[in-house]
N, C-alpha and C positions, 0 to 999 in steps of 0.2 A: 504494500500500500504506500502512496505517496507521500512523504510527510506536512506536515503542517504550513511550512515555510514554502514547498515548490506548490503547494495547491492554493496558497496567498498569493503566490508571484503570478500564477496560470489564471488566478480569477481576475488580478489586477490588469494583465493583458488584454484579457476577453470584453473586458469591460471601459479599457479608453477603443479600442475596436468600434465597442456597438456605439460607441459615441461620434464616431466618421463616419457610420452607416446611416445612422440616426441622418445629421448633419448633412452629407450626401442625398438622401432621401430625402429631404424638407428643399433641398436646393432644387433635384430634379421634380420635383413638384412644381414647384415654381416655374419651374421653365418650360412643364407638360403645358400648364395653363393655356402660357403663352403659344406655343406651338399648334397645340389642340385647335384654338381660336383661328390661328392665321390658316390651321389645314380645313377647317370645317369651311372656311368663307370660300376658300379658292376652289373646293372641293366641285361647287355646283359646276362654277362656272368652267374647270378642266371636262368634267365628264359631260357637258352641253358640248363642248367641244369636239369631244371625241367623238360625240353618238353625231354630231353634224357632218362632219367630213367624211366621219364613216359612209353616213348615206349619201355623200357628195361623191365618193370613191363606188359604191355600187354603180351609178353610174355610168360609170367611165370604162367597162369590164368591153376589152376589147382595146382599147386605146395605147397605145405602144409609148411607154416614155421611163426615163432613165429613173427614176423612183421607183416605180409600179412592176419592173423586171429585174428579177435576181440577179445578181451577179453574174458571172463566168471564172472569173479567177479571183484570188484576192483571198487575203484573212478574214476572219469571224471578228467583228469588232464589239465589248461588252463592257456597257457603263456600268462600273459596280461601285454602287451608294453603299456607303459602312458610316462607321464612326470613329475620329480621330480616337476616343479614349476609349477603355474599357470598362468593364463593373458592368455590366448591360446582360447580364445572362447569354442568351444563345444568338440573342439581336444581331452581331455581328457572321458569328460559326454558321448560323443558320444559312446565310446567303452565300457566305463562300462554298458550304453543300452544294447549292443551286449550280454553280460550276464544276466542282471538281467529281459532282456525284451525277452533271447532267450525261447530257449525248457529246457532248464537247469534245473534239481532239484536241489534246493539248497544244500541240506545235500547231493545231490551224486559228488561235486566237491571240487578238492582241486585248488587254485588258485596259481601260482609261480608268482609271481607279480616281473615286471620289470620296475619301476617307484611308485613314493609313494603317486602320486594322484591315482592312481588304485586302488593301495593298502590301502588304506584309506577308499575311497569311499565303496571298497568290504568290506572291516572290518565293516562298518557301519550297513552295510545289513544282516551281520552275515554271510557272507561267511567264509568259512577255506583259512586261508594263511598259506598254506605249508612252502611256501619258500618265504624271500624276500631278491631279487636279484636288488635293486634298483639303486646300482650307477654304474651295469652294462650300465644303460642308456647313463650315462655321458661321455663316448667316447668308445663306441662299436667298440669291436675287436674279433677275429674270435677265440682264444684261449675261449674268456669267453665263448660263445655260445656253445663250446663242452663241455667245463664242465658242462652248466647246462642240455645239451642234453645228457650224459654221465649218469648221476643222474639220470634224466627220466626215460633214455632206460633200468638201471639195474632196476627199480622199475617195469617197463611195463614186462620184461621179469619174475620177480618174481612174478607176479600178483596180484602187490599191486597196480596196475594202470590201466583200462582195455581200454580206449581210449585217445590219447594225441590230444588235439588243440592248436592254435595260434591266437590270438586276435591282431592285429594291425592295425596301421594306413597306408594304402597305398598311394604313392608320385605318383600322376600322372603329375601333371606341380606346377606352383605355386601357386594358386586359388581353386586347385579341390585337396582334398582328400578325400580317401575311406575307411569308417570304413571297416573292415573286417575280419571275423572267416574261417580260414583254419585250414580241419582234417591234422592233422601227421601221428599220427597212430589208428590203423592199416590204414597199407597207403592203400588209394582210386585209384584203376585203372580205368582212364575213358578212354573210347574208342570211336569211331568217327559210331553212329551208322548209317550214311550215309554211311558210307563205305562198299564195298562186301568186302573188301580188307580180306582174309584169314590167318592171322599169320601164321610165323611158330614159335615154339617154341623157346626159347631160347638156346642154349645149352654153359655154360660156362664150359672153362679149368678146372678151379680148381670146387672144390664140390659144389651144388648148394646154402648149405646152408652156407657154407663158403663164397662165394662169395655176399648173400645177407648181412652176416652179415658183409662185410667193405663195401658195395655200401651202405647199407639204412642210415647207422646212419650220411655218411659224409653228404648224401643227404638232410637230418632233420637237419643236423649242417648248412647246404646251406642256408638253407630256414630261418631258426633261425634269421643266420648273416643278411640276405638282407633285413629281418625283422625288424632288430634293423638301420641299415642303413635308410631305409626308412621313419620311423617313426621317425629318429629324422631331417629329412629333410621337414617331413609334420609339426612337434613341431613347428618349427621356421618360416614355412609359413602361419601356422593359427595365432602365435603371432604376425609377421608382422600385417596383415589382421584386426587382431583385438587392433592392439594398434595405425594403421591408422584409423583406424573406431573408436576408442576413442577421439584419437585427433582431429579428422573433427569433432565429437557432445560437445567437450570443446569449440572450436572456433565459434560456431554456438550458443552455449550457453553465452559466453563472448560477442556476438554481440547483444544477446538481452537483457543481463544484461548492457551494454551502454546504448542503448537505455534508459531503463529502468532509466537510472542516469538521462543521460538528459533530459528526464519527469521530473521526480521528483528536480531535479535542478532548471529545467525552472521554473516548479511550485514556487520551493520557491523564488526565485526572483521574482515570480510574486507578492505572497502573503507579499511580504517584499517592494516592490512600493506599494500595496495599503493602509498597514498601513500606510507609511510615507507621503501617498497623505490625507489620511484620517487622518490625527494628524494637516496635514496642516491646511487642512478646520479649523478643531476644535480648533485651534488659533485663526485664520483669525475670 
């Protein structure tokens, strides 16, 4: 059994611990608030978006243009949203799965890494980190997501990239997030095959491939931005999550390290009466 003095020093540890967790926890709280707030607002208006262009994109099925046809040659290109720092339970692990557990060949992707546990974790594995765009994480705004979707789109168009994805963490409430890999490009037209519903085609004003080329890219800048919004509104609810869940198994731990005192306490009072009873005798 351990003595008195190492199970004082293991309770004292345990207990400035749940004091960082604590502290940690009431921080990332704070900052779920915020995030929560700015992912709910933008929320509406990314998936208006999507569900628009998507039926702008039905449309068009037949239409021959450098977006809407896969590649030919070129690397797998994959924006993977992480988080600079850790403490976040599986939040980060979970999405690097999403590569290393998907269909992926290794040597056919390059990685633009947006967070530097991603980026780390893929570097380990021997992934290519093309790009790393890490402290875009740190307060995502809608200029930076065109730059790096600007980069992309010149590369996809030279055919030095023949398919683009999105790896991120989806905000669905505060409890439940969703790892998740969305195609960009060549964009995905799904259609509702319940429906008889017959298109008609689309027909735009300006040239068809004029008009795809300013509708796709802001659409892939859409998708990017509400990307980076949401994953760092899921960051801060898996750190909550798991620096509550630290704190409740320090306090559960410091309960049975008392205990454990008071054992070992009682014990030695016990064992310090029976000397002194037994010294008696052996006068007496």
């Amino acid at each position: 059994m351990a003595s008195m003095r190492d199970i004082k020093r293991r309770k004292g540890s345990i207990q400035s611990t749940q004091q960082i967790t604590k502290a940690m926890k009431l921080v990332s709280t704070v900052k779920l608030q915020r995030a929560k707030q700015r992912a709910e607002q933008s929320k509406t208006y990314f998936d208006c978006m999507f569900e628009t262009v998507n039926s702008i994109l039905q449309r068009t099925i037949g239409m021959k243009h450098r977006y809407l046809q896969p590649g030919e040659t070129g690397k797998k290109a994959i924006i993977v949203i992480t988080s600079n720092r850790g403490l976040a339970g599986g939040y980060n692990s979970n999405i690097v799965k999403l590569i290393t557990k998907g269909d992926f060949a290794k040597e056919d992707l390059a990685i633009y890494a947006i967070g530097k546990k991603g980026k780390d974790a893929l570097a380990r594995y021997g992934y290519e980190i093309a790009k790393d765009a890490s402290d875009m994480i740190e307060e995502p705004s809608y200029p930076d997501a065109m730059c790096l979707c600007k980069a992309l789109l010149e590369q996809f168009a030279e055919g030095k990239i023949s398919e683009i994805y999105l790896a991120y963490t989806r905000f669905k409430n505060t409890v439940v997030h969703v790892p998740t890999m969305l195609k960009l490009l060549p964009v995905e037209i799904e259609q509702d095959e319940k429906s008889d519903e017959t298109f008609i085609p689309m027909n735009f004003e300006m040239e068809d491939e004029e008009a795809l080329d300013m509708l796709i890219p802001k659409y892939i800048t859409s998708l990017v931005y509400g990307a980076l919004v949401e994953a760092v509104a899921s960051e801060n609810g898996a750190r909550m999550q798991a620096m509550d869940s630290a704190t409740s198994n320090a306090e559960e731990m410091i309960d049975k390290l008392t205990l454990m005192y008071n054992r070992a306490r009682q014990g030695s009072i016990t064992q310090e009466l029976t000397e002194i009873i037994a010294g008696a005798e052996a006068i007496s």
